[in-house]
C-alpha positions in Angstrom: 69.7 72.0 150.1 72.4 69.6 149.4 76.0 70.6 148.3 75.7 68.7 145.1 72.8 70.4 144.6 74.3 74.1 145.3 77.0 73.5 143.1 74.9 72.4 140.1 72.6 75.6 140.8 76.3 77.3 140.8 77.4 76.0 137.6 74.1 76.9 136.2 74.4 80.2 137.1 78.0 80.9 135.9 76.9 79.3 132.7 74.3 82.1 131.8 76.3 84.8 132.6 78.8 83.4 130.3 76.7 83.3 127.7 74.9 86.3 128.5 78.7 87.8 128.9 79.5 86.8 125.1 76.0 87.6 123.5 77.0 91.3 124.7 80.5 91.2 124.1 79.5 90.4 120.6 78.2 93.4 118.3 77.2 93.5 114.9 80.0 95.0 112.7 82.8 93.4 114.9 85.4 91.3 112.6 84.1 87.4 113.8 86.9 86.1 116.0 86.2 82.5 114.7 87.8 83.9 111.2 91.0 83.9 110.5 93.3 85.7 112.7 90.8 88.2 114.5 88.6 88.1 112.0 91.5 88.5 109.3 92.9 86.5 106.7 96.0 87.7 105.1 97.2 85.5 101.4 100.6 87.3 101.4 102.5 86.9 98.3 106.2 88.2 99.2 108.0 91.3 98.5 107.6 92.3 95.0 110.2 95.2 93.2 107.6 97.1 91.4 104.9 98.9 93.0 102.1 97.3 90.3 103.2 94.1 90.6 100.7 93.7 93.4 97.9 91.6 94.5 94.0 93.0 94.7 91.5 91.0 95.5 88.7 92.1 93.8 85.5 89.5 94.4 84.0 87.2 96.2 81.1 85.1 96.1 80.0 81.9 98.7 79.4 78.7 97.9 76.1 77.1 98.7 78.9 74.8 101.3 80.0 78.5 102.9 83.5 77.9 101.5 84.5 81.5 100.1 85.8 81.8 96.6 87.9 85.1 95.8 88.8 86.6 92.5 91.9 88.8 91.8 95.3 89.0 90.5 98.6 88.2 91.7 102.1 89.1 91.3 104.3 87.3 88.3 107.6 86.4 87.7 106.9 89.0 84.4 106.2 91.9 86.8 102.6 92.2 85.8 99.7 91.1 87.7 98.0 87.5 86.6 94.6 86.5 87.4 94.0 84.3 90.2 91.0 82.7 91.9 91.3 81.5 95.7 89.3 79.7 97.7 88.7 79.8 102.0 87.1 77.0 103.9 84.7 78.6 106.3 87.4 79.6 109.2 89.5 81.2 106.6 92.0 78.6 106.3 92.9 78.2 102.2 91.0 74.9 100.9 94.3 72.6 99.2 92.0 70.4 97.6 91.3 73.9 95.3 94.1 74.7 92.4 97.2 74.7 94.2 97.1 74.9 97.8 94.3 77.1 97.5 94.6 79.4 94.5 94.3 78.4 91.0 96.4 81.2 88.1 96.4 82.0 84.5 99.9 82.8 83.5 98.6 82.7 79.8 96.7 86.0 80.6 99.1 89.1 81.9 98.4 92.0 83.7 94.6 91.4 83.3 93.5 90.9 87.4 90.4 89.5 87.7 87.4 91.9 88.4 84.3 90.0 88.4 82.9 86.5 89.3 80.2 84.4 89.7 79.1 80.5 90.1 77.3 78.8 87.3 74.3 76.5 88.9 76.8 73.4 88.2 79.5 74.5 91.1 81.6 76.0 87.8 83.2 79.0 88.5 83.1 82.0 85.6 85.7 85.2 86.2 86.2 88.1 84.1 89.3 90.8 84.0 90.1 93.3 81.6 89.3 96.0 79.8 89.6 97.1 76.3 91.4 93.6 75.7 89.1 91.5 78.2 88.9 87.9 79.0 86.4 85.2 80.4 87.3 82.5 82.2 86.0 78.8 83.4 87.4 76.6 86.0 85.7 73.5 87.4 84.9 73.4 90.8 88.0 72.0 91.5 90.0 75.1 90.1 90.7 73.3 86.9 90.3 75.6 83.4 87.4 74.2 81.8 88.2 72.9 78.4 84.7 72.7 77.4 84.7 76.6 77.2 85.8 78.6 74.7 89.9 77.8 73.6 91.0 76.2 76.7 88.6 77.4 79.3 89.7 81.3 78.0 87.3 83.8 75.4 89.0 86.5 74.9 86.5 89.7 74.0 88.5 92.2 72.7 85.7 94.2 71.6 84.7 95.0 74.8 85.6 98.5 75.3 85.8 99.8 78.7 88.3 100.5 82.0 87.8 96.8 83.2 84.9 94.4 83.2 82.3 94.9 86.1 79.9 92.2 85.6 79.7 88.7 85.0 76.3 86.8 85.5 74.7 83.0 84.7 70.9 83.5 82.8 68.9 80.4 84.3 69.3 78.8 80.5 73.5 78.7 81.2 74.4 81.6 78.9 76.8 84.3 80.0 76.3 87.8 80.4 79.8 89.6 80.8 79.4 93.9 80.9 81.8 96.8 80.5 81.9 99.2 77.7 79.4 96.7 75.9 77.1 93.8 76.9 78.2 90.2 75.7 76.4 87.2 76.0 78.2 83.9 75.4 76.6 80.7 74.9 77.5 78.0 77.5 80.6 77.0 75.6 81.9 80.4 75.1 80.6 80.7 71.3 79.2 84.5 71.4 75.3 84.3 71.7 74.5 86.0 67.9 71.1 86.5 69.1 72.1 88.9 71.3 72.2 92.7 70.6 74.4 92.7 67.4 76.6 89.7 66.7 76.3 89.1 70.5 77.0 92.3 71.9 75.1 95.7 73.0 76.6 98.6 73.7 75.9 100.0 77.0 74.2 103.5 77.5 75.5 106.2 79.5 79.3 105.6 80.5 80.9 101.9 80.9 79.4 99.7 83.1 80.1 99.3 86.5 77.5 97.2 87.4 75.7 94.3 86.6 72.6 92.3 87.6 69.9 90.1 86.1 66.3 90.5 86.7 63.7 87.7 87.0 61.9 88.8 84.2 65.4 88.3 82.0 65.7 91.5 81.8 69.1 93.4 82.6 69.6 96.5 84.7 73.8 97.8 84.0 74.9 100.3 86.2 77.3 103.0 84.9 79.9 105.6 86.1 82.2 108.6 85.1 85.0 110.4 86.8 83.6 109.3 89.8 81.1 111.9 90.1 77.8 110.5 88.0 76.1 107.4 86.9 73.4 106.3 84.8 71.2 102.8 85.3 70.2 101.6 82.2 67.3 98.7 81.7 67.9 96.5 78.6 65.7 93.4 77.4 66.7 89.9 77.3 67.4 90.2 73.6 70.0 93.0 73.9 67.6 96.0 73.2 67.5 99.1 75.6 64.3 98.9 77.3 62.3 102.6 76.4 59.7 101.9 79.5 62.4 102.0 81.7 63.6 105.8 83.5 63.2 108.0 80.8 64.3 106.5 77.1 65.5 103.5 78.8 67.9 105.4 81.6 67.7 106.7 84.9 70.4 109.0 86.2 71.7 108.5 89.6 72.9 110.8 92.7 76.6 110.0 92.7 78.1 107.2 91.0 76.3 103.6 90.1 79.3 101.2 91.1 76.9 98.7 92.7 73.3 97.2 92.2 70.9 95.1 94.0 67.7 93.6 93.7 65.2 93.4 96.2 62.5 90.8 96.2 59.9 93.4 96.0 60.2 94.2 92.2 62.6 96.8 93.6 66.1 97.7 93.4 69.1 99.4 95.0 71.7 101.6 93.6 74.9 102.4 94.9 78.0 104.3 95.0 79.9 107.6 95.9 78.9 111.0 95.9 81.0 114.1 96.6 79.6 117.1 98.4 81.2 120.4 97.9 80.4 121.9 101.3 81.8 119.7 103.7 85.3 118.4 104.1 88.6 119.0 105.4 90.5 122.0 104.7 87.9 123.1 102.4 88.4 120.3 99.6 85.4 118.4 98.8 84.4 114.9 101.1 82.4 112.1 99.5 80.8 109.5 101.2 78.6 106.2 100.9 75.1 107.1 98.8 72.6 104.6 98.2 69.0 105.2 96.7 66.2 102.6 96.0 64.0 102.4 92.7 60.6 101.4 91.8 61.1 98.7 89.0 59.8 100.9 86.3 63.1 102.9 86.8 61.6 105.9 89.4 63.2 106.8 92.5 60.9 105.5 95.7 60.6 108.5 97.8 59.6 106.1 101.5 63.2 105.1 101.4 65.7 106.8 103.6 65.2 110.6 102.6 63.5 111.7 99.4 64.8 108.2 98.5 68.0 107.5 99.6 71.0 107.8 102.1 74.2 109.6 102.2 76.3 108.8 105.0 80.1 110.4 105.5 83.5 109.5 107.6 84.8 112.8 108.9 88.0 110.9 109.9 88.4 110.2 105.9 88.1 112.8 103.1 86.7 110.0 100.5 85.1 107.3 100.1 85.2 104.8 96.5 82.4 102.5 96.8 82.7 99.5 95.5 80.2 96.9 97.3 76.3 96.9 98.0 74.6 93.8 99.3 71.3 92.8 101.0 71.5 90.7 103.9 69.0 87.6 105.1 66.6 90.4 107.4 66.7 92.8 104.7 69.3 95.2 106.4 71.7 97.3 103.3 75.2 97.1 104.0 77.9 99.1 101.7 81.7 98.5 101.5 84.3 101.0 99.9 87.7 102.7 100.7 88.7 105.1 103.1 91.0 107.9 102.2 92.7 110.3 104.2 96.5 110.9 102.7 98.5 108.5 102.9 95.7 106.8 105.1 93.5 104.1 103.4 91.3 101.6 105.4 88.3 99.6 104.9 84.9 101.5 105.6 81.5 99.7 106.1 78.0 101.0 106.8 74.7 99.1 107.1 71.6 100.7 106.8 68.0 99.4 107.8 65.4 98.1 105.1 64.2 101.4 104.9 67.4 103.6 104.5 68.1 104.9 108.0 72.0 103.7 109.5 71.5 100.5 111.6 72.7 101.8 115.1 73.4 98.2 116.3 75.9 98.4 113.7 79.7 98.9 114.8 79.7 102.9 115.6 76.2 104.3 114.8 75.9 102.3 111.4 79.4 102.8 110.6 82.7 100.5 110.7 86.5 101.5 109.8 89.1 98.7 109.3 92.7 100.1 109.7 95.8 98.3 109.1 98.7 101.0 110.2 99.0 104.8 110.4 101.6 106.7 109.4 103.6 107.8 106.3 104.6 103.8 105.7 100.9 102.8 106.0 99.7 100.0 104.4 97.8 100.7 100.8 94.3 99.5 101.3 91.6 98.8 98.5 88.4 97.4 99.4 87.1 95.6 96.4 84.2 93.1 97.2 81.3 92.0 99.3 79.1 89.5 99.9 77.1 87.8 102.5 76.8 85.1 104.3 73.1 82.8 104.6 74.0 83.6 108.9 74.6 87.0 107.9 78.2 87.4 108.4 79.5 90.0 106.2 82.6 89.2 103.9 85.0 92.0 102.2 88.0 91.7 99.9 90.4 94.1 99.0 93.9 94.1 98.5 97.4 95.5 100.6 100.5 96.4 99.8 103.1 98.0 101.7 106.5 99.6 101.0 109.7 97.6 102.7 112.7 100.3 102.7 115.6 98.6 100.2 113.1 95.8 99.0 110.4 96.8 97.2 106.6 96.0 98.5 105.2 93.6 100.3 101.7 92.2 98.7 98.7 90.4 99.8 95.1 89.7 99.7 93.2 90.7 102.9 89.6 88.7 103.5 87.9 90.0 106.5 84.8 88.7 108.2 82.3 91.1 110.4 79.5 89.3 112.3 76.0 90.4 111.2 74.5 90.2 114.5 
């Protein structure tokens, strides 16, 4: 054999192993190193003087171009919070051609972050914040407020009673669908849809909602939580009525709380959220951790999922867990994203279970990821607020940071992280 020949047979070699070398080196539920820094992308917004003049990023959604669009609030000149939508090009970098530089603001709206978001079929993007004095809000898909909607681009609901809004979807006709303390439906142009429940609204059974998704039918499941301990999923028609067939008088109570919903292409759906269990822990103080059940669509639990019907996974590093994400990936897997807490430690926790309801073990550690940014008595203040994913499976989370500067006040950003999904 010829040296040439030996040396291409070489290279050939040492190419495989490379690429066999990476393809191991590269686990499902590590951050993706193409990302950002690490897998990291931090939107810092200075040192602020007040400790809720902060940023949280709350939301995210992808466009069908992968760019990331994130929905929050950021700090003020006022010291309130203002609500803010930014948006990532696919290696994290901040898209300019968005807002400005990135990140489009409503000064005209204070201390009302934005909690929810979604994307209208026309690339228009609709976020919600607020509470008891809430507000829905257009931008084009530039970052642009929409003057074809309501006053401006703004409807304020201040009817909409409730801790913060927790929903906002598009019905395939262009309405609106906005849930908290009540259900609103808005015509296209903002103009409350009086068609709708009562003068465009319906109040919500159980507690305030804390979820929100649209079925194919047209029908509306809203999830709904209390003192983080209990929830209710609640089945309503595409008029505005409570749906009787659904659960029992139209509600199903759930294990833990009902901070997140999804619907599965079966007919089924998921619920999830936190539940606290009373005989494990630290110290002898209650732990809660990640619970998720699945639901025939007439509003039963399905007992073949997980055990009895659902899954409860813990962190023994962390005595709590606040739930606050549940999404379905391309092969069916279940992953759920909340926040850590072990005083003063927050981080961000993930845990992906398989289409039935067992933890994925080629997931990070057994099913299980922890994101840490410091440790300590002068850790960071972590929230993880959102998740979505990917079409390639890659696994997005939002949250917000904060951290206390001795003399100055706290230093404020929006973290974006990005875990590979196989």
């Amino acid at each position: 054999m010829c040296r040439t020949t030996l040396n291409r047979a070489s290279l050939l070699i040492f190419s495989i192993l490379l690429i066999a070398s990476q393809r191991a080196a590269a686990q499902a539920g590590q951050l993706d190193p193409t990302f950002g820094n690490g897998g990291i992308v931090t939107t810092d917004f200075g040192i602020q003087t007040g400790s809720s003049n902060v940023a949280s990023a709350n939301a995210a959604v992808i466009q069908p171009n992968g760019q990331i669009v994130v929905a929050g609030g950021i700090p003020s000149s006022t010291g309130f919070p203002i609500p803010a939508v930014a948006r990532y090009n696919t290696n994290g970098s901040l898209d300019t051609s968005f807002g400005t530089s990135g990140i489009v603001s409503t000064s005209s709206i204070e201390d009302v972050p934005f909690t929810a978001i979604t994307l209208q079929s026309d690339g228009k993007i609709v976020a919600v914040g607020g509470g008891f004095d809430a507000y829905v809000v257009r931008y084009t898909s530039g970052g642009v407020l929409d003057s074809s909607f309501g006053t401006g681009g703004i409807v304020a609901l201040n009817f909409n009673n409730g801790p913060s809004a927790a929903g906002v979807v598009e019905q395939p006709n262009g309405d609106i669908l906005v849930a908290n303390g009540s259900l609103i439906r808005l015509l296209s142009n903002g103009q409350l849809d009086t068609s709708f429940g009562s003068g465009g609204t319906a109040r919500t059974a159980g507690y305030p909602a804390s979820a929100l998704a649209l079925l194919p039918s047209g029908e509306i499941l809203v999830g709904s939580s209390a003192l983080g301990t209990s929830g209710f999923i609640s089945r309503y028609e595409s008029n505005g009525s409570l749906d009787t067939s659904f659960g029992i008088g139209g509600l199903l109570a759930t294990p833990g709380t009902a901070t997140s919903l999804a619907l599965l292409s079966t007919g089924e759906f998921l619920a999830g959220g936190s539940l606290t269990n009373n005989t494990t822990g630290i110290g002898g103080i209650a732990s809660s951790g990640f619970a998720v059940s699945r639901y025939l669509g007439v509003g039963v639990t399905d007992a073949s999922f997980g055990t009895n019907g659902g899954a409860y996974t813990v962190f023994p590093a962390y005595q709590s867990i606040a739930t606050s994400g549940l999404a379905v990936d391309p092969s069916s897997n279940i992953v759920m994203l909340g926040t850590a807490s072990r005083s003063p430690l927050t981080a961000f926790a993930l845990a992906r279970y398989t289409p039935t309801g067992q933890l994925d073990t080629t997931f990070g550690n057994n099913g299980t990821v922890i994101t840490a940014f410091g440790s300590g008595v002068q850790a960071p203040s972590v929230s993880a607020n959102g998740l979505t994913i990917q079409s390639d499976s890659k696994i997005v989370a939002v949250g917000g940071y904060s951290v206390f500067v001795p003399h100055h006040g706290f230093d404020t950003a929006f973290k974006v992280l990005r875990y590979l999904g196989q």
